[in-house]
C-alpha positions in Angstrom: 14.6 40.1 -87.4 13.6 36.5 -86.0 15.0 38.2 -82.9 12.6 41.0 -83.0 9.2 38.8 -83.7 10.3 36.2 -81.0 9.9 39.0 -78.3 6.9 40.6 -79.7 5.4 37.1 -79.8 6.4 36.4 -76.2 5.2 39.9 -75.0 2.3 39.7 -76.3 1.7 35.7 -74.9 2.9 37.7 -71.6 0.0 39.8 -72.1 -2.6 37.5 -72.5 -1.5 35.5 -69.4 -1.9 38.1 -67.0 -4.8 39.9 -68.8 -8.1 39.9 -67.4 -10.5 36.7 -68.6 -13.3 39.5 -68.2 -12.2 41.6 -70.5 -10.8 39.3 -72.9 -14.5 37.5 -73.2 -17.2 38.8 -76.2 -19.5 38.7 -73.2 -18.3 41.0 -70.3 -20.1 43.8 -69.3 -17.9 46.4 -71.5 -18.2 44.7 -74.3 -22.3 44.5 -74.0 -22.5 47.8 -73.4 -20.6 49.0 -76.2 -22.5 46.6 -78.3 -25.9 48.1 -76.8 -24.6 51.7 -77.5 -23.7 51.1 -81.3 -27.6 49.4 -81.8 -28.8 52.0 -80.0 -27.1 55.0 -82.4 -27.5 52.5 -85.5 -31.6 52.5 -84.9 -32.2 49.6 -84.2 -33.7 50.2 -80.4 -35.7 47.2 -79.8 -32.1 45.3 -79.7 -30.3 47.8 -77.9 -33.3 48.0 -75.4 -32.4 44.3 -74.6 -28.9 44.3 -75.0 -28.6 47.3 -72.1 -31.3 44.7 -70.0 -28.7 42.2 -70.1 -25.7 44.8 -69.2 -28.0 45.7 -66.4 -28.5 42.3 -64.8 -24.6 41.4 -65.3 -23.5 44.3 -62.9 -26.3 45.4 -61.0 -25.2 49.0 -61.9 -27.0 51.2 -63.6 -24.9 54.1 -65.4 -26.7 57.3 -66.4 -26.0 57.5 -69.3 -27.3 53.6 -70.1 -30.4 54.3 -68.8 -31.1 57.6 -70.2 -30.8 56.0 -73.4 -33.2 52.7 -72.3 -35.3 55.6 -71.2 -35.5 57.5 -74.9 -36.1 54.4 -76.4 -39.3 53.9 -74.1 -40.2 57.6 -74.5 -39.7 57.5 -78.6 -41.7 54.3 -78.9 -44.5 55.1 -76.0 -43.3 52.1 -74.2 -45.7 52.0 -70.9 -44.9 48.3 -70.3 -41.2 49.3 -70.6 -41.5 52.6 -68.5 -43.5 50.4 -66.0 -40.7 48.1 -65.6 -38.1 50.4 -65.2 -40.2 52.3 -62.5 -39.7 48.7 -60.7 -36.2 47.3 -60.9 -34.3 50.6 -62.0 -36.2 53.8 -60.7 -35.0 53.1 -56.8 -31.3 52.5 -57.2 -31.0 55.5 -59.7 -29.9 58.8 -58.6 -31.6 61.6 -58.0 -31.2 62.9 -61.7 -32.3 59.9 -63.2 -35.0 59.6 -61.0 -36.6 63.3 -62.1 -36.0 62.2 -66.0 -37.8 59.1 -65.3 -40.7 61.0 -63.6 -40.6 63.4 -66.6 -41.4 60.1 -68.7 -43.6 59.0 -66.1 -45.7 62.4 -66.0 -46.0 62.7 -69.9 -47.4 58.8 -70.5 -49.8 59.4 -67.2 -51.0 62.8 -69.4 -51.3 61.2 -73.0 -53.8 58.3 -70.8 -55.6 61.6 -70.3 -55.9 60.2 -66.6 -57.0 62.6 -64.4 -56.7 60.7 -60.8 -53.2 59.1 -61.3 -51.6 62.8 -62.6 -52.8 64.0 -59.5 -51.4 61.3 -56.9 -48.3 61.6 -59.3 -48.4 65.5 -58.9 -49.4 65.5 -55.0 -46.7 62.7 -54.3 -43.8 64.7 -56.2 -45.1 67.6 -54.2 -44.8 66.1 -50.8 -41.2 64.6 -51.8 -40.5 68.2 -52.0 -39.1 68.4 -55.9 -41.6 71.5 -56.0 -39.2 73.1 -54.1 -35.7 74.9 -55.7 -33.7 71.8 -56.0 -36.1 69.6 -57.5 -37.5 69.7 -60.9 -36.6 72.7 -63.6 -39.4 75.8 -63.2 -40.6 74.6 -66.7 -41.3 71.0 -65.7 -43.1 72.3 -62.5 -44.9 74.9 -64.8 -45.9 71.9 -67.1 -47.4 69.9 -64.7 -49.2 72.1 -62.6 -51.0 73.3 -66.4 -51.6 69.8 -67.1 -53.4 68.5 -63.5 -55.6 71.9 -64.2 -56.5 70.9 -67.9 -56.9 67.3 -66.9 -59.2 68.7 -64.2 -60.5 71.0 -67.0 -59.9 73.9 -65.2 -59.0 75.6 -68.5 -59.1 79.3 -66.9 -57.1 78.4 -64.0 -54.1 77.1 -66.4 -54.3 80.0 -68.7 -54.1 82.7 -65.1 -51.0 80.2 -64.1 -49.3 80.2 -67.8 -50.0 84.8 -67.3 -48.4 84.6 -63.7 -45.0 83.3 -65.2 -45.2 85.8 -67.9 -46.0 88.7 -65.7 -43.3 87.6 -63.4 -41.2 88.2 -66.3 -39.7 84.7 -67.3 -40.3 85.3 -70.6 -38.0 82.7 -72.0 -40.0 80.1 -69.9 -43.1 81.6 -71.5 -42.1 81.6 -74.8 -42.2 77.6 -74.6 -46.0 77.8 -73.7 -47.6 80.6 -75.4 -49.1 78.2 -77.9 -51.0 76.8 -74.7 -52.0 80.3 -73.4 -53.2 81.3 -76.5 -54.9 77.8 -77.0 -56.4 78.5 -73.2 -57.3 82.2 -74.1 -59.1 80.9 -77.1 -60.8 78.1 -75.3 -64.6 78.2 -75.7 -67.7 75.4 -75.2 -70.7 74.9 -76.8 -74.1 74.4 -74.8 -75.5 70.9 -76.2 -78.7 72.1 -74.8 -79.3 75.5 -76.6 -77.8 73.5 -79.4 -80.8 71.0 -79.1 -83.3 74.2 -78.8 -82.1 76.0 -81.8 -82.9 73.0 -83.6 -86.3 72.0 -82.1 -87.2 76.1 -83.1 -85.3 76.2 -86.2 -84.5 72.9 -87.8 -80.4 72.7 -88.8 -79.9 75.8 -86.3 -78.3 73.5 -83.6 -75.7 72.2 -86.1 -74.8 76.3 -87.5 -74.2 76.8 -83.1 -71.8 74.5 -83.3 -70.0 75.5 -86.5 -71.6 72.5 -88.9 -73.2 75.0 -91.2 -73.5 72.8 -94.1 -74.7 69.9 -92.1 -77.2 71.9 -90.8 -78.1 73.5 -93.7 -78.9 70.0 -95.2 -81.1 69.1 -92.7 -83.0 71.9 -93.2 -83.6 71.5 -97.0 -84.4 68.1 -96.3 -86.8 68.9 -93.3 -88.2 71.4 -95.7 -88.7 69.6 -98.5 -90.9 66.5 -96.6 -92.8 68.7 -95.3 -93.7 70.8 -98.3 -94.5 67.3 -99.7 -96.5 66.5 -97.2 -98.4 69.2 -97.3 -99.3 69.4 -100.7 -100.2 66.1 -101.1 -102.7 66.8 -97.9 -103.7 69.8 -100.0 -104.4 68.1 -103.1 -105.9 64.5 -102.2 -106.5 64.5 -98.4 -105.0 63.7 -95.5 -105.6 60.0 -96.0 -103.1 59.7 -99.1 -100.4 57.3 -98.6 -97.6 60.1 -99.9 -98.9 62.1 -96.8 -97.8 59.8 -94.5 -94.6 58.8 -96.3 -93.3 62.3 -96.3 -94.6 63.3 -93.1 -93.1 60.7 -91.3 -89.4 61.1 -93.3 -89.8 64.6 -92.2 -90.5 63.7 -88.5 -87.7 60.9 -88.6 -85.3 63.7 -90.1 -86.3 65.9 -87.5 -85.6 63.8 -84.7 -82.1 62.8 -86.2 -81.3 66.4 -86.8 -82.1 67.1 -83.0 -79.9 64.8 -82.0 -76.9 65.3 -84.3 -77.3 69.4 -82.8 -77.0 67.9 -79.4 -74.2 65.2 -80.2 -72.6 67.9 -82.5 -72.1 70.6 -80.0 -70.5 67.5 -77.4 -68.0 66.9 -80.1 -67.3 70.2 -80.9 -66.4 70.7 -77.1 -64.0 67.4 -77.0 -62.4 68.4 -80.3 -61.3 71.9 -78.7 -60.6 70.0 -75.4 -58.2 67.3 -77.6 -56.5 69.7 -79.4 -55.7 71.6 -76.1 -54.4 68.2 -75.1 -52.2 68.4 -77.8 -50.7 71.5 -77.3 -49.7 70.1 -74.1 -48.3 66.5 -75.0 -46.2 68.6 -77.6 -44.6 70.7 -74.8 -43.7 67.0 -73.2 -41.9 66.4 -76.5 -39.8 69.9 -76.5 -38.7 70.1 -73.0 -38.0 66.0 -72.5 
């Protein structure tokens, strides 16, 4: 028996005399990695995010699957200052799959900025690098972002003819994932602020009904009404000199004035509030297909 545990003990100093220091040490790249991987699937990203930092630095290497995951965690949590960094010191030495997922990323935070001239050097730029082409990015991610540099340019019809072309190609399956947005597009309609403010000036609380307000508008008007009626009968009964004349004429003139403006103002939000949720539509697609 002594026999037997004297050999395993010398086997085993064997072992650790010709083993690797690196892979013996709590700190070498393996072992961070793991460690990243296990914060990473235990939730707790912020950690993992700088625990696959420091795996990065000690090998100058940057394995897919470690950077998809860095990636997620900058996508989950809407990270630009992350996905800024990576575009710096880990986009270039990535490989061409990485790179598209990374411009995936890239396209969806340019979109939620709602900014129109940097989604269309991003666009233009991946279309000269030729990832258009059959190769490059999945028919769904092209379809995406071409329907999101036309709503961005508010070119609502144009994206709801591009979102029909696919579907009268037949690609159904890729149409399925946007019909929401072509039925959002379809449905797409704008108020006129200024037939808005003229309902109102002919018809006080009109502008507000345009722009589906009803009982806003219908407020105004009672309380237009009213004033005025006030007005009026005190003009009726003790001349236009009484003091309640005044008073009630010049609420009714202020009220008036306000309700103009909340037509105009109102028809301008209804139009950004269909505009947002069209937005929306779209930033949900960026969630689905990522």
């Amino acid at each position: 028996m002594k026999r037997i545990f004297l050999l395993a003990l010398l086997a085993l100093t064997f072992c650790r005399l010709f083993a690797s220091p690196e892979s013996l040490s709590p700190y070498s790249p393996p072992v961070v990695k793991a460690f990243a991987d296990n914060l990473y699937d235990q939730g707790f990203y912020q950690e993992a995010e700088s625990e696959y930092k420091r795996y990065f630095f000690m090998t100058q290497t940057f394995q897919m699957d470690a950077v998809f995951k860095v990636l997620d965690i900058y996508f989950m949590q809407k990270n630009k200052t992350g996905l800024d960094w990576m575009n710096k010191e880990l986009f270039p030495f990535c490989s061409p799959e990485v790179q598209k997922k990374i411009d995936f990323v890239n396209a969806a935070f340019i979109f939620k900025e709602r900014n129109q001239k940097d989604f269309s050097d991003f666009f233009n730029r991946k279309k000269d690098e030729g990832l258009f082409a059959e190769g490059g990015f999945l028919s769904k991610e092209i379809l995406l972002f071409t329907v999101s540099q036309q709503i961005l340019n508010k070119e609502i019809k144009e994206a709801a003819q591009s979102l029909l072309t696919v579907k009268n190609k037949g690609e159904e399956e890729t149409f399925s994932d946007f019909k929401l947005l072509y039925e959002g597009c379809q449905n797409y309609k704008l108020k006129s602020p200024g037939w808005a403010l003229t309902f109102s000036a002919v018809i006080p609380g009109s502008g507000k009904w345009y722009s589906g307000n009803f009982w806003a508008g219908f407020s105004d008007l009672l309380g237009i009404a009213s004033f005025t009626s006030a007005a009026v009968y005190y003009g009726k009964e003790n001349g236009i000199k009484d003091w309640r004349v005044w008073t009630y004429g010049s609420m009714a003139a202020l009220l008036y004035v306000v309700d103009l403006y909340g037509s105009y103002t109102g028809a301008q939000r209804y139009n950004q509030g269909n505009y947002n949720n069209l937005c929306k539509k779209v930033d949900g697609l960026y969630e689905n297909l990522y």
